[in-house]
N, C-alpha and C positions, 0 to 999 in steps of 0.2 A: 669198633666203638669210635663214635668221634672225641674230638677233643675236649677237653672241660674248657667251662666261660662262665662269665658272671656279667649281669647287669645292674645297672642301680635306675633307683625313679625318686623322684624328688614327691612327697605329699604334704600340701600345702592345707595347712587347716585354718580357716577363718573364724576369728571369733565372730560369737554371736551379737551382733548390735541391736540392745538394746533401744526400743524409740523412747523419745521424752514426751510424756502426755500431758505436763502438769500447765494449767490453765484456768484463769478466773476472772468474775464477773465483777465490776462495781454495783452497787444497788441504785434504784432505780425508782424513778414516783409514776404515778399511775399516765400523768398527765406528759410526760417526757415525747416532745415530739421527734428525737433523736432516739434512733438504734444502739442497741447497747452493745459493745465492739467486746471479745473476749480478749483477755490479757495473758500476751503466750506468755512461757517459763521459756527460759533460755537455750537454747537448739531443740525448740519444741519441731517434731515429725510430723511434717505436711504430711498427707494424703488419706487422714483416715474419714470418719465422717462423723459429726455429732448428733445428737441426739435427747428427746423429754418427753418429760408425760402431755396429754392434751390440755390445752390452757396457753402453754406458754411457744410462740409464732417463731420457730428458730431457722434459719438457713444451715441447710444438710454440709454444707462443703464449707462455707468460713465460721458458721457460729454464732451470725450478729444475728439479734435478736429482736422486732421488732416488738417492741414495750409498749407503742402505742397499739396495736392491735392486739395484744396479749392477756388475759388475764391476769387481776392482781394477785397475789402469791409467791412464796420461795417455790422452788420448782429444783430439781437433782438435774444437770446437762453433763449427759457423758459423752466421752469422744474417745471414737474405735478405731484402732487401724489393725488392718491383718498384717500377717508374716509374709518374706517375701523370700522365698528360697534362691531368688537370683543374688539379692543383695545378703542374703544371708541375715535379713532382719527380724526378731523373735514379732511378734502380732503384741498387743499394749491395749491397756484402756485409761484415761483417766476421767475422773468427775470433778464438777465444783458447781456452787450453789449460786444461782439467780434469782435474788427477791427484788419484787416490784411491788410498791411499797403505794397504797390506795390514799387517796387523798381525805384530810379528813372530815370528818363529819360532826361538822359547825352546827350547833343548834345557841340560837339566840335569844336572846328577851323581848318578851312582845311589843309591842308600839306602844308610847307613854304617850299623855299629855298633861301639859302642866303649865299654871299661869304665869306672867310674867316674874321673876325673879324667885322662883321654885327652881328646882331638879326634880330627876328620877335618875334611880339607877337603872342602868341597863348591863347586860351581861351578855358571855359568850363561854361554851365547853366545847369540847374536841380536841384541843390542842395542850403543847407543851410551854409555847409561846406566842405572843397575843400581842397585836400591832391597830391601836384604835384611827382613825381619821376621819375627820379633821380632829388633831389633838386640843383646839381650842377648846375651853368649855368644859374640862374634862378633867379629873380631880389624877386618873390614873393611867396614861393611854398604853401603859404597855400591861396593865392588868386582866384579866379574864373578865375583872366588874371593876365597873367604873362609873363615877358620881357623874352625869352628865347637866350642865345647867347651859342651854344655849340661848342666848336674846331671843333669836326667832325659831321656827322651824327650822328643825334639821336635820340628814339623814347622817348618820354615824357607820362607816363600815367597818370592820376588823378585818385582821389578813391573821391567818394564823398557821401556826406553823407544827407539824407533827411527822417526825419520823423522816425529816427532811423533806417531807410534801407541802404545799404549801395550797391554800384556797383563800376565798373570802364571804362575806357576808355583811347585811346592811337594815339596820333597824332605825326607825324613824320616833324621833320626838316632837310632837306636836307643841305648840306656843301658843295658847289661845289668849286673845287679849278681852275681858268681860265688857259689858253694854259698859258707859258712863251711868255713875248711878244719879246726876244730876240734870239729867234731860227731863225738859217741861211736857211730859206726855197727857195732852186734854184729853178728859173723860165728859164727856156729854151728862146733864145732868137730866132731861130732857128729850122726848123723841118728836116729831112734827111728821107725819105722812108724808103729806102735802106739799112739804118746803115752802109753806106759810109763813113760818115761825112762829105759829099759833097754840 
């Protein structure tokens, strides 16, 4: 028989690391010519890939998302990474929400005219807030309606604002000034063919 021995082995066990997925979007207007950049969470784990429904134009590898090519809508972007048996790292998902927010939809009052030192009102819906110009002339420029009385012709635009989108639009009030009503207009009392004066 041979002799007794014993050996020992060291077994080293790695916890599992957990990645950090968490990540979000600011919201966004329809008209944004800027990419909308996602906002990591704090030792957020490079290398997974993200991901949406059709509609919304997103880059696979960083996220950013082009708004202007995009449709308007909230849209769910989730972002995937696998496990990685070298680093011993479990696989993760996380989601967050990107809406892009459509501009809005201005409908105005039709084109007035009115004689001199008359108004009309004229008007604007779509929004939450309402930016008239030129505010001359104008009983209320930050109102949706407003008493408009301008000297001459004028076009009035508004800017208005919804949902943090913002657009505009532009309605015109005519200024008509009437004939003089004391013009000496001859009426012939009289016809001659001829040019007789017979």
């Amino acid at each position: 028989c041979g002799p007794a021995g014993s050996s020992t082995a060291t077994l080293v066990i790695t916890p599992l690391i957990i990645p950090v997925t968490t990540f979000s979007y600011p919201v966004a207007c329809a008209s944004d010519t800027a990419d909308a950049v996602p906002v990591l969470g704090a030792g957020f784990t490079p290398g997974g890939t993200f991901s949406s429904s059709s509609g919304l134009v997103i880059n696979a590898i960083t996220g950013v998302v082009d708004v202007n090519a995009s449709t308007p809508g909230s849209y769910t972007v989730t972002y995937s990474i696998p496990s990685n048996i070298v680093t011993c790292a479990a696989a993760g998902t996380g989601t967050a929400t990107m809406t892009i927010n459509p501009l809005p939809t201005i409908l105005v009052g039709p084109e007035q005219t009115v004689w001199p030192g008359q108004g009309a009102w004229i008007y604007a819906t779509g929004g939450t807030t309402y930016s008239w110009s030129p505010i001359a002339n104008l009983s209320c420029p930050t109102c949706d309606s407003t008493f408009a009385s301008p000297p001459e012709t004028t076009t009035f635009c508004v800017t208005v604002t919804e949902l943090g989108c913002i657009d505009s639009s532009c309605v015109k009030v005519n200024v008509e000034f009437p004939c003089s009503s004391n013009r000496n207009l001859g009426v012939p009392n009289a016809f001659s063919p001829n040019n007789d004066g017979i």
